[in-house]
C-alpha positions in Angstrom: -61.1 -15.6 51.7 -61.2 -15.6 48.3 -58.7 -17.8 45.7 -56.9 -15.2 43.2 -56.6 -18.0 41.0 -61.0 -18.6 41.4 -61.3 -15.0 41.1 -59.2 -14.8 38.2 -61.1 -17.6 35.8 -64.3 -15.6 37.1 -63.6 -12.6 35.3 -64.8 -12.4 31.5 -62.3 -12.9 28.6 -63.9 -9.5 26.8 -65.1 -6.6 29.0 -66.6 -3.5 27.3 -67.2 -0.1 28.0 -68.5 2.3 26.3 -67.8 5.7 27.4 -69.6 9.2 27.3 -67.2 10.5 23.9 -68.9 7.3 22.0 -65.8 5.5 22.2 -66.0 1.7 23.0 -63.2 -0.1 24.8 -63.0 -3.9 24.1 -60.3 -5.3 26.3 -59.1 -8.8 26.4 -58.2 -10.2 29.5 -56.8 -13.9 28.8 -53.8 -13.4 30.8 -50.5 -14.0 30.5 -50.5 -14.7 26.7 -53.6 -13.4 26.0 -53.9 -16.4 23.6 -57.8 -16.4 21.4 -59.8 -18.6 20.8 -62.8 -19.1 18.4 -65.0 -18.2 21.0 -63.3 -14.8 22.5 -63.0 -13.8 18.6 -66.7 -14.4 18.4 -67.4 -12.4 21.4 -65.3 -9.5 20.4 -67.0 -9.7 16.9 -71.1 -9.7 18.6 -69.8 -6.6 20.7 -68.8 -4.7 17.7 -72.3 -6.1 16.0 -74.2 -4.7 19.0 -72.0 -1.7 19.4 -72.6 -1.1 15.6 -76.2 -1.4 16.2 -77.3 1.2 18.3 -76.4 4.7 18.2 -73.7 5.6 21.0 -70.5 4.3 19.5 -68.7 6.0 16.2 -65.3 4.4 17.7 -63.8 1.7 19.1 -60.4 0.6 20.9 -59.4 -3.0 20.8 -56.8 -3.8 23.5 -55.9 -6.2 26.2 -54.9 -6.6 30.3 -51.3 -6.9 31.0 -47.8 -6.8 29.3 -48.9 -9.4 26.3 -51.5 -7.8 23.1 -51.8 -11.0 21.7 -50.0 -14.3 21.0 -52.4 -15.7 19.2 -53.5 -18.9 19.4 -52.0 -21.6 21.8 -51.8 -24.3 19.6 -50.8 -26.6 22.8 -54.5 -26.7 22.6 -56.2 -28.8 20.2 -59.4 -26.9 19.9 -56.8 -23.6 19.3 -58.4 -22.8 16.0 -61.3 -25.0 15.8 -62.5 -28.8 16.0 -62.9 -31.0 13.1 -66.8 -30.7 11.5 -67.2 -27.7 14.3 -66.3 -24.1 13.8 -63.2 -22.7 12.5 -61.2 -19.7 13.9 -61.6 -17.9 10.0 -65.4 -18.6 9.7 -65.4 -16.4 13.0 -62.9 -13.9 12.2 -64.1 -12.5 8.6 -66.9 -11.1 11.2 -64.2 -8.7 11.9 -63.7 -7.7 8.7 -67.4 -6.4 8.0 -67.6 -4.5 11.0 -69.0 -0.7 10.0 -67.4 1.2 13.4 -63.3 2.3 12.7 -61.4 0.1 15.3 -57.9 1.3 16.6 -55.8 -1.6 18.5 -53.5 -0.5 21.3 -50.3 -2.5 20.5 -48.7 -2.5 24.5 -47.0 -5.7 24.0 -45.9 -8.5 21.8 -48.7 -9.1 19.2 -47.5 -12.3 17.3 -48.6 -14.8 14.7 -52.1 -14.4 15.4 -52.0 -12.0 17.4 -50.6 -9.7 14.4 -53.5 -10.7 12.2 -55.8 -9.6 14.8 -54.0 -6.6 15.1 -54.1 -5.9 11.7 -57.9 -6.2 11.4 -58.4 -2.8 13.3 -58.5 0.4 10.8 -55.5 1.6 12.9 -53.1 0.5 15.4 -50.7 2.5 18.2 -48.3 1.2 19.4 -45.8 1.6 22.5 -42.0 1.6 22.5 -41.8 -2.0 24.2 -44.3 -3.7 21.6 -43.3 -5.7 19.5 -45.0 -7.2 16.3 -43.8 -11.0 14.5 -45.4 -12.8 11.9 -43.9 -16.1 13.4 -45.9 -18.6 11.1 -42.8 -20.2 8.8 -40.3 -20.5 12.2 -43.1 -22.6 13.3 -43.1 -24.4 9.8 -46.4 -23.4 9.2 -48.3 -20.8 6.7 -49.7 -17.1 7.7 -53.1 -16.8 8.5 -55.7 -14.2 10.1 -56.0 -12.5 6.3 -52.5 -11.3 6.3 -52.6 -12.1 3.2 -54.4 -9.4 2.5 -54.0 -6.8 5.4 -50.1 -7.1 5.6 -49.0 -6.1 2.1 -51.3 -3.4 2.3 -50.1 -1.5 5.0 -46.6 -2.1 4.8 -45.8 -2.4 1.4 -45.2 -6.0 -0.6 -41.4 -6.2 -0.3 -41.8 -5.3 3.3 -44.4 -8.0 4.2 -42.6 -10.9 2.4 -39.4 -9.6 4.3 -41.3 -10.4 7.5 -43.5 -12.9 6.5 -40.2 -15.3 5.5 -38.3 -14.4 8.1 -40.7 -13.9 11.2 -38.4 -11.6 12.8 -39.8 -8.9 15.4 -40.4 -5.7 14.8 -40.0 -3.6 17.9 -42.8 -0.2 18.2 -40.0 2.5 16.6 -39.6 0.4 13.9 -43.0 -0.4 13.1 -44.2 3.0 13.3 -41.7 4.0 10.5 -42.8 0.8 8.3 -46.3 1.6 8.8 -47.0 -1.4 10.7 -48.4 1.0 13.8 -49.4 4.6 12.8 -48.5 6.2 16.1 -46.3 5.6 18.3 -47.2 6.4 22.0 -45.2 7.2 24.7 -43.9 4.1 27.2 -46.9 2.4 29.0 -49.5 5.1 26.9 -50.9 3.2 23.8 -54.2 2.8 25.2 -54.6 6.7 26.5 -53.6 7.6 22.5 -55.3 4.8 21.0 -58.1 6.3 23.2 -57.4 10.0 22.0 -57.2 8.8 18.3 -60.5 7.0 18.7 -61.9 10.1 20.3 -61.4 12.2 16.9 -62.7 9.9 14.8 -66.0 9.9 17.2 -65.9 14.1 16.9 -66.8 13.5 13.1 -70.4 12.9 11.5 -70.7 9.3 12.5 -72.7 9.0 9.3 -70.2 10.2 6.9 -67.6 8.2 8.6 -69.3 5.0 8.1 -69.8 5.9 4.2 -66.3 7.0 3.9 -65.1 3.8 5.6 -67.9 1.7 3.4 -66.0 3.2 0.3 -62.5 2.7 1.3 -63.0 -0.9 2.8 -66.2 -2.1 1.0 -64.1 -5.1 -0.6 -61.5 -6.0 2.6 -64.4 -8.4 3.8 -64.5 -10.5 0.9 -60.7 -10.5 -0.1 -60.0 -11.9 3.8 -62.5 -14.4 4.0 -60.7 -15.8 0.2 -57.5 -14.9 1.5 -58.2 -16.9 4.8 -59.4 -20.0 2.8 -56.0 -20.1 1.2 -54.4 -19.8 4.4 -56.2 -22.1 6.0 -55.8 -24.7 3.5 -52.1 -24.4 3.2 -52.0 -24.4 7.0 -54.2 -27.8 7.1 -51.6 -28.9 4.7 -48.3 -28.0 6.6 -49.7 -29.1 9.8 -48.8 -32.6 8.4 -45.1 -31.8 7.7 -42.4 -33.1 10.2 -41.2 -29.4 9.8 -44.4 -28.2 11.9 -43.8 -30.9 14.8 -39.9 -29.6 14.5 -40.8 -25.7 14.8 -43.1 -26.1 17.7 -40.9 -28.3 19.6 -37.9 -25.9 19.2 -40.2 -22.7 20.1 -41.1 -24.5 23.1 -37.3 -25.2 23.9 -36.7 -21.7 23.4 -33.8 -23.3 20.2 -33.2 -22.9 16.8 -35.3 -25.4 14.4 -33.3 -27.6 12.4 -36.0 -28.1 9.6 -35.9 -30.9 7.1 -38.5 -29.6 4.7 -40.1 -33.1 4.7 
């Protein structure tokens, strides 16, 4: 007989599969929080390098198993976004960034801190009624990261991203399909059939032109995140020293409002 649990850490963090329509599927499947790491965000970036490589994918869907998209990264962990001298989360991430293929994330759940950023790498993102989007960063006394910097203000506008970037609120799907934060909403429990569908029209045009037309409009998004992300990660470095940050984890984890003392 075997252990669900066994079975369970068996089963790959990224599974891909690329259909017959030349859409790729890249699903995460790190349940229950679907938390990254720096190694699942290199493995989703050498798919999209492979995937990119040959000649049978013009599309791709990000998305995950289960009710979560994406909480980002479990900072309970102390290797969460790298080690000291090793590695760090952005070095890794900017990979996503540079990727030639149009990448549309299926929003089915909460996508937060993080888990927003990675969200917000994809060209598109659809999202269901029960998602819900936060860029949680300054309740946990800390500063944004994952180039939201850059990808945020873009799509929803400056005044809208400081609004949600100060206050970390959530944004449920309705909502952040009329912001712009997701630019379809599905139906309940559908993101990933329309995320599909959207995918599939994309993958209907010349995949040539598509990857010049996406060259044009993106060429510089590469280079702003990885200088964006350098800031970020800096001023993260930096925060993480603050009694605030010790005080914002502590009262996420106790499910209670942080008093902060800005010290």
């Amino acid at each position: 007989m075997t252990d669900s649990s066994d079975a369970a850490e068996r089963m790959p963090e990224l599974t891909v599969d690329l259909g017959d329509d030349y859409v790729a599927t890249l699903e995460i499947n790190r349940p229950p929080n679907n938390f990254f790491s720096v190694g699942l965000i290199a493995q989703i970036a050498d798919a999209c390098d492979e995937l990119a490589a040959g000649n049978r994918c013009r599309a791709i869907v990000l998305c995950s198993a289960g009710r979560v998209f994406c909480a980002g990264a479990d900072f309970s962990a102390k290797s969460a976004i790298g080690v000291p001298g090793g590695t760090h989360l952005y070095d890794v991430a900017v990979r996503l960034f540079q990727q030639p293929i149009p990448i549309v994330a299926a929003v089915q759940g909460a996508a937060v801190g993080g888990g927003l950023g990675l969200a917000m790498a994809a060209d598109f993102r659809v999202a269901a009624p029960e998602a819900r989007f936060a860029a949680n960063f300054a309740l946990l006394g800390i500063h944004h990261g994952f180039a939201l910097s850059v990808t945020l203000p873009a799509v929803v506008g400056q005044q809208t991203a400081l609004d949600l970037l100060y206050t970390g609120r959530r944004v449920g799907g309705a909502e952040a399909n009329a912001i712009g934060l997701a630019d379809e909403l599905s139906e309940s429990g559908q993101a990933r059939v329309q995320a599909h569908a959207r995918a599939a029209r994309i993958a209907a045009s010349a995949p040539l032109a598509v990857r010049s037309i996406r060259a044009t409009l993106r060429s510089d998004i590469a280079e702003r995140a990885r200088a964006a992300m350098a800031r970020e990660r800096a001023e993260q470095e930096r925060l993480m020293q603050t009694s605030d940050w010790l005080e914002g984890q502590a009262a996420v984890s106790a499910r209670r409002t942080a008093n902060f003392t800005a010290s």
